[in-house]
C-alpha positions in Angstrom: 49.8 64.6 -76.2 48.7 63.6 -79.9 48.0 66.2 -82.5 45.6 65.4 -85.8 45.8 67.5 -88.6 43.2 67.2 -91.3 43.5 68.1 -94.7 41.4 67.2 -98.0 38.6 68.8 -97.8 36.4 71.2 -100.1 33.2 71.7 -102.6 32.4 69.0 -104.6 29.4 68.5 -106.9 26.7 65.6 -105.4 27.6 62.3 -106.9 31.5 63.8 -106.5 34.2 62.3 -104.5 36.8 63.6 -101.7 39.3 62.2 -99.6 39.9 63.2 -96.4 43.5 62.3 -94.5 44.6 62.9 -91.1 48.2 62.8 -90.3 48.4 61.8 -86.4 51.8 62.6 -84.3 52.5 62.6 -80.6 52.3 60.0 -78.2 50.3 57.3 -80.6 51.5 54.0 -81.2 48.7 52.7 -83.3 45.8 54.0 -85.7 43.4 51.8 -83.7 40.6 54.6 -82.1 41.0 56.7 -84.9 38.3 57.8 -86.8 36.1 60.8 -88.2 33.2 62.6 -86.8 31.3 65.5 -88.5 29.1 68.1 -87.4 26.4 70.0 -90.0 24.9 73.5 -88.9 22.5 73.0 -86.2 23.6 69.8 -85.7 25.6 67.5 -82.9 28.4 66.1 -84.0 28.1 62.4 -85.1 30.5 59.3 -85.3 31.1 59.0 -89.4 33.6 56.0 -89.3 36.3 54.7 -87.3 38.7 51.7 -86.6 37.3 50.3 -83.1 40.1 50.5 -80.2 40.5 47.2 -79.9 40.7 45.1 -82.8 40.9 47.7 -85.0 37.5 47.0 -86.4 35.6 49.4 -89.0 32.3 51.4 -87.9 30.2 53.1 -89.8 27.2 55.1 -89.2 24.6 54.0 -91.7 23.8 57.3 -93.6 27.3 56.5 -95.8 27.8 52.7 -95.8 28.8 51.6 -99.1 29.5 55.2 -100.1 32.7 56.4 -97.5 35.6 53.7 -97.0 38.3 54.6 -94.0 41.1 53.5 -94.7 44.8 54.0 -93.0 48.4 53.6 -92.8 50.0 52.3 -89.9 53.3 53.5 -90.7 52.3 57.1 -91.0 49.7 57.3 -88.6 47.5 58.4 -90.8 44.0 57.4 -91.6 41.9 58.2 -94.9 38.4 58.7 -95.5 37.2 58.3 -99.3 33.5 59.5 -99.6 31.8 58.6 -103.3 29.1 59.5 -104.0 28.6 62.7 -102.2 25.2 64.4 -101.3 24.3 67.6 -100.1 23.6 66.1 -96.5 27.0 65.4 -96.3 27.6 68.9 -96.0 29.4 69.2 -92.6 32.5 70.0 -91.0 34.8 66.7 -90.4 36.8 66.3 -87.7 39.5 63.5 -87.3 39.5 61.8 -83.4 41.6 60.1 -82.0 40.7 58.1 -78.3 43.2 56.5 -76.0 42.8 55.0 -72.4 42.7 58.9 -70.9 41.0 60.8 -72.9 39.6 61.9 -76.7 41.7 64.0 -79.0 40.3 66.2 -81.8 41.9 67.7 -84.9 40.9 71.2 -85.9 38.3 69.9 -88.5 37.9 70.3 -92.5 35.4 71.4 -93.9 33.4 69.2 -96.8 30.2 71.2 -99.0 28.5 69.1 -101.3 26.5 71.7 -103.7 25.8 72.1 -107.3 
């Protein structure tokens, strides 16, 4: 089993900045297949960034290139997402996932409003 626990989320002003972090513990061995995924009201949930599973590459879906960076910490287990330059579409809940050879793991999510 793996558990994710997210934290770092909140309401932030567009053009504002958050980071996200998500501590993994469990059976992991390596931050590769970690990632984030968010979800807006009425919405399916959608890949945001990740590292791949093998390799360890970085993917992001277009809507935030050049404006989220994940980031991560092998020794912790943790991965970090740093959003800049917020907008009000980014409004959503994000969840932290984590994706081994059996199956996908999901932490309980943070919430992220961008408003003025």
């Amino acid at each position: 089993q793996v558990q994710l626990v997210e934290s770092g989320g909140g309401l932030v002003q567009p053009g504002g900045s958050l980071r996200l972090s998500c501590a993994a513990s469990g059976s992991i061995f390596t931050t590769n297949g970690m990632g984030w995924y968010r979800q807006a009201p009425g919405k399916q949930r959608e890949l945001v960034a990740m590292f791949s599973s093998v390799g360890g590459y970085t993917n992001y879906v277009d809507s935030v290139k050049g404006r989220f960076t994940i980031s991560r910490d092998n020794a912790k287990n943790t991965v970090y997402l740093q959003m800049n330059s917020l907008k009000p579409e980014d409004t959503a809940v994000y969840y932290c996932s984590y994706i081994d050879s059996r199956r996908r793991y999901w932490g309980q999510g943070t919430q992220v409003t961008v408003s003025s």
